[in-house]
Every structure is written in C-alpha cells, then in structure tokens.
C-alpha positions as CSV (number, residue, x, y, z in Angstrom):
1,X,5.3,-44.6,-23.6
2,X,5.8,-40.9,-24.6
3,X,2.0,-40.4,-24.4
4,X,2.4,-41.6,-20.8
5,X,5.4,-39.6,-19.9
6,X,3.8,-36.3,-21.1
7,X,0.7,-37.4,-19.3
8,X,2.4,-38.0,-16.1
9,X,4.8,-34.2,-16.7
10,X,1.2,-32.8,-16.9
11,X,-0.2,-33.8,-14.3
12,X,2.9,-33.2,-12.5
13,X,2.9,-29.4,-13.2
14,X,-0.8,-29.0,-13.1
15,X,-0.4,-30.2,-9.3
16,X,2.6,-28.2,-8.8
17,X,0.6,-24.9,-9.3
18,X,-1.9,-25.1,-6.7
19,X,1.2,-25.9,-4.5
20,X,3.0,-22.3,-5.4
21,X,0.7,-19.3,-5.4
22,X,0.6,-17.5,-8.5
23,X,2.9,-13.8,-7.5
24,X,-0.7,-12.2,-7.7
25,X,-1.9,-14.1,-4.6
26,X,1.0,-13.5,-2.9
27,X,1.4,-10.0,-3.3
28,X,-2.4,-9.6,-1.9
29,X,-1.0,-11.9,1.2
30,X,1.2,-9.2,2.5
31,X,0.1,-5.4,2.0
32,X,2.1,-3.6,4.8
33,X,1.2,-0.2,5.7
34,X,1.4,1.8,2.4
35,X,0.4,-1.0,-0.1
36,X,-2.7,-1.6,2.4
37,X,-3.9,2.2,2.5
38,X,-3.5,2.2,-1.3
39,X,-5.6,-1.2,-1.8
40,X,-7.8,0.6,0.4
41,X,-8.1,3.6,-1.7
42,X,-8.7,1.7,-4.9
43,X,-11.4,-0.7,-3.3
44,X,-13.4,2.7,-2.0
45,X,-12.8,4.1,-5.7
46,X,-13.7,1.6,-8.0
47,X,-17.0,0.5,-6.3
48,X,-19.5,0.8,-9.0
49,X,-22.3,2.5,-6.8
50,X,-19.6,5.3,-5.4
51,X,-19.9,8.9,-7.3
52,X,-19.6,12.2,-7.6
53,X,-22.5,12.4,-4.5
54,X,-20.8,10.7,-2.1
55,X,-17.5,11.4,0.3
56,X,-15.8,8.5,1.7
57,X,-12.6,8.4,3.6
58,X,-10.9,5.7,5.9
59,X,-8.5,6.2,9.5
60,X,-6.5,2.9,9.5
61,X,-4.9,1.7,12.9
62,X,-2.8,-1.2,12.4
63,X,-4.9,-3.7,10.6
64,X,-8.2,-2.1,11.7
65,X,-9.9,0.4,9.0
66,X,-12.6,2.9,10.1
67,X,-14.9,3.9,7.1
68,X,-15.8,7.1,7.4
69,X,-18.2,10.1,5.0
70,X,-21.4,10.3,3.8
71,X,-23.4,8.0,0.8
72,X,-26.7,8.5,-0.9
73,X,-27.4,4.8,-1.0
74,X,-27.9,2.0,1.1
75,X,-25.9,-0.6,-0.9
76,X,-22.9,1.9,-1.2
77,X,-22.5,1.9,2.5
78,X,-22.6,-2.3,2.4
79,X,-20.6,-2.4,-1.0
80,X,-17.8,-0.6,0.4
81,X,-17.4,-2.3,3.5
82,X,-18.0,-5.8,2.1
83,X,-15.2,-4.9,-0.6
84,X,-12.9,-3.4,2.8
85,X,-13.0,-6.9,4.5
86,X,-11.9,-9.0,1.4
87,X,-8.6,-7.3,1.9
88,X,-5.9,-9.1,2.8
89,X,-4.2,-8.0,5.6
90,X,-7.4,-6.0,6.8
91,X,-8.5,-6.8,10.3
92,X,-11.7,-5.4,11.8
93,X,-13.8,-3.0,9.8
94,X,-15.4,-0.3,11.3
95,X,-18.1,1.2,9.1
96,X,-19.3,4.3,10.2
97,X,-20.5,5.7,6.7
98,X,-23.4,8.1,7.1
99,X,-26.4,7.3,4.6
100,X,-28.0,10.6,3.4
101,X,-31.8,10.8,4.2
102,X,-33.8,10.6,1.0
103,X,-34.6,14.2,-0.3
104,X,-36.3,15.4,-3.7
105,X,-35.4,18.7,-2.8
106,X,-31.9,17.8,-1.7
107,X,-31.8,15.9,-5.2
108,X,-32.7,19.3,-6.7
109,X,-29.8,20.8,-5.4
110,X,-27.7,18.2,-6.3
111,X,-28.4,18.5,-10.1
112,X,-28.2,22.2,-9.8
113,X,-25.1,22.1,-8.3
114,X,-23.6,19.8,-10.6
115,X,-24.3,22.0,-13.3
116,X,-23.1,25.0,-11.8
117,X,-20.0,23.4,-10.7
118,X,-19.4,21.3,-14.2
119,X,-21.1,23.8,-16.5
120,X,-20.3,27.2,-16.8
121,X,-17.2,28.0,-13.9
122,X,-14.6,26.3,-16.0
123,X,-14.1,23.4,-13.7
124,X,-15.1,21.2,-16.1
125,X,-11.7,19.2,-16.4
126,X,-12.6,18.1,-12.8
127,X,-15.6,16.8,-14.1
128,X,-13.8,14.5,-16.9
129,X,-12.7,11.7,-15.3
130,X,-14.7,8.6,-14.0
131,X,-14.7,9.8,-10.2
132,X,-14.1,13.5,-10.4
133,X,-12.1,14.5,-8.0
134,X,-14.9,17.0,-6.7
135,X,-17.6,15.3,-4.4
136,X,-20.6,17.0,-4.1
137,X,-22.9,16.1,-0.6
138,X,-26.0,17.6,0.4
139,X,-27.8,16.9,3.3
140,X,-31.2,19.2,4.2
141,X,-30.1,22.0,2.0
142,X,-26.9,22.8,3.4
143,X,-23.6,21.6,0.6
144,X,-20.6,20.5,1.1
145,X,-17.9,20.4,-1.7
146,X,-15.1,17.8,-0.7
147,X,-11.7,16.5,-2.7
148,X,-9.3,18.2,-4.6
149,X,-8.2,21.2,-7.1
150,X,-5.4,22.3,-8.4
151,X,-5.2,25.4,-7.1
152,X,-6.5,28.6,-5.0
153,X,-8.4,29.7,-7.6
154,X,-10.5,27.0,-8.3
155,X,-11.4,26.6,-4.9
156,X,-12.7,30.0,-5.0
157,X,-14.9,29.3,-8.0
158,X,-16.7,26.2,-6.6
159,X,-17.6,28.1,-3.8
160,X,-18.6,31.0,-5.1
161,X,-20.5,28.9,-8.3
162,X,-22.8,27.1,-5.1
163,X,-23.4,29.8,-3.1
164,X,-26.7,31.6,-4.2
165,X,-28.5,28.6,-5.3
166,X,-32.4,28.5,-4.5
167,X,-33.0,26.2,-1.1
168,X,-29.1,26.1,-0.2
169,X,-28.6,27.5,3.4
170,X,-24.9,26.8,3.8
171,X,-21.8,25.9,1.8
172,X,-19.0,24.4,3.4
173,X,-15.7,24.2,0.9
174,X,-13.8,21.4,2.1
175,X,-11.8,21.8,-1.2
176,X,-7.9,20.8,-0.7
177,X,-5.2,22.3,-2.9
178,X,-3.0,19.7,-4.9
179,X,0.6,21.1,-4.5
C-alpha cells in the first residue's frame, strides 16, 4: 500500500511540472523593453562565429528587431538572425547584416591591424577578453575601428596605430568613449 501511495504522489508531481513552467521559462515569456534589448545583446554576443572582425548592432521597434553591421561569414549573418527569432517576445526580424566580400588582401590587413592594435599601442587589455570590445572591419582596404575605450586617449592610439599601414586607404574611428 505505501509502495502504491508513493507511486501514485510521483506521478502526481511528475505531472504537476509540465503543468507550471519552471521560473526560467517564464521569465523568457515576458522580456519587456529593457530585458528584450539585453537578451538581444547577449544572443548577438555569445554566437560562437561573431569576433573581433565583425560589427553588429540592432534598432528595435516594439517587438520588431532590425540587425544591422557588417560579418566576414556567411553563417554569421544566418547564426545571428536564427538565434534573434528564438527570442521570446521578438516579432519580425529584419536582417540587414552586410557580408564582407572575400579578400586575401583585406585579410592581410586585418592581421596587420590586429597586431598593431593588440601588440605594441598598449591596448592590449581591450584585447583580453572573449569579444574585445574593439571590432575591427575592413572592406577593400579602407578600416573601420568600431566599439568602445575607456577614454580620449585610447581612441587616439587606435587611430593613429592603423593609419600608415601598407594597402589601407582610409580609417574611420568609430571608437565611443565609456564614461
């Protein structure tokens, strides 16, 4: 008789929890405003195929999200808006990411500018974490450094550690300062 009544509480609370979602399903049911922009942010961010060469931002009106920037591949551009529509509380997805045409030179650049950037100018601690928060795009020889630095100064050096490379015919510093 116990065996049954501990059979039957079982089953009893096994059914009861597909009946209450767990608080994690729930809190992905309602992301107003804020908690969407940020679920937003972190989808774009931990994508494994988005890095240092790549700039991605979003608009979002209402429920509707507008993926904006510039990729170097392909499956980025599908990775990020796939991961955008999973969202709950995300409506239509507008993906109007720019793949960058393939380029050995512009790879060139890319390596060199790395390593100017990340090397020598002491910007190295921007270069520490997983997705620095420098992004580096090239597109037919012309740079552009996007994200955020701490200060004035910094901003200064990334431009001026670019400018001067072999094959690079404009720099565009895009850098913000964190205040």
């Amino acid at each position: 008789m116990k065996k049954l009544t501990f059979l039957a509480f079982l089953l009893l609370a096994f059914g009861a929890s597909f009946l209450w979602p767990s608080p994690q399903v729930q809190a992905q049911v309602a992301q107003p405003g804020v908690q969407l922009e940020t679920a937003i942010r972190n989808a774009i961010v931990m994508a494994p195929h988005y890095g240092i060469f790549d700039n991605l931002s979003f608009q979002l009106d209402g429920s509707d999200v507008t993926l904006l920037g510039q990729v170097m591949l392909p499956i980025t551009k599908e990775e990020i808006s796939r991961r955008i529509t999973k969202l709950a509380g995300v409506g239509k997805v507008t993906n109007n990411i720019e793949v960058l045409p393939l380029s050995n030179s512009d790879d060139a650049i890319r390596l060199v500018v790395y390593r100017r950037l990340f090397g020598k100018s002491g910007l190295y601690q921007y270069s520490l974490s997983p997705n620095p928060s420098i992004h580096i795009i090239v597109k037919g020889g012309h740079v552009t450094l996007e994200g955020v630095v701490s200060n004035e100064m910094d901003s200064r050096i990334a431009n001026m550690a670019v400018r001067g490379i072999n094959g690079v015919f404009s720099v565009a510093n895009n850098l913000e300062i964190r205040k």
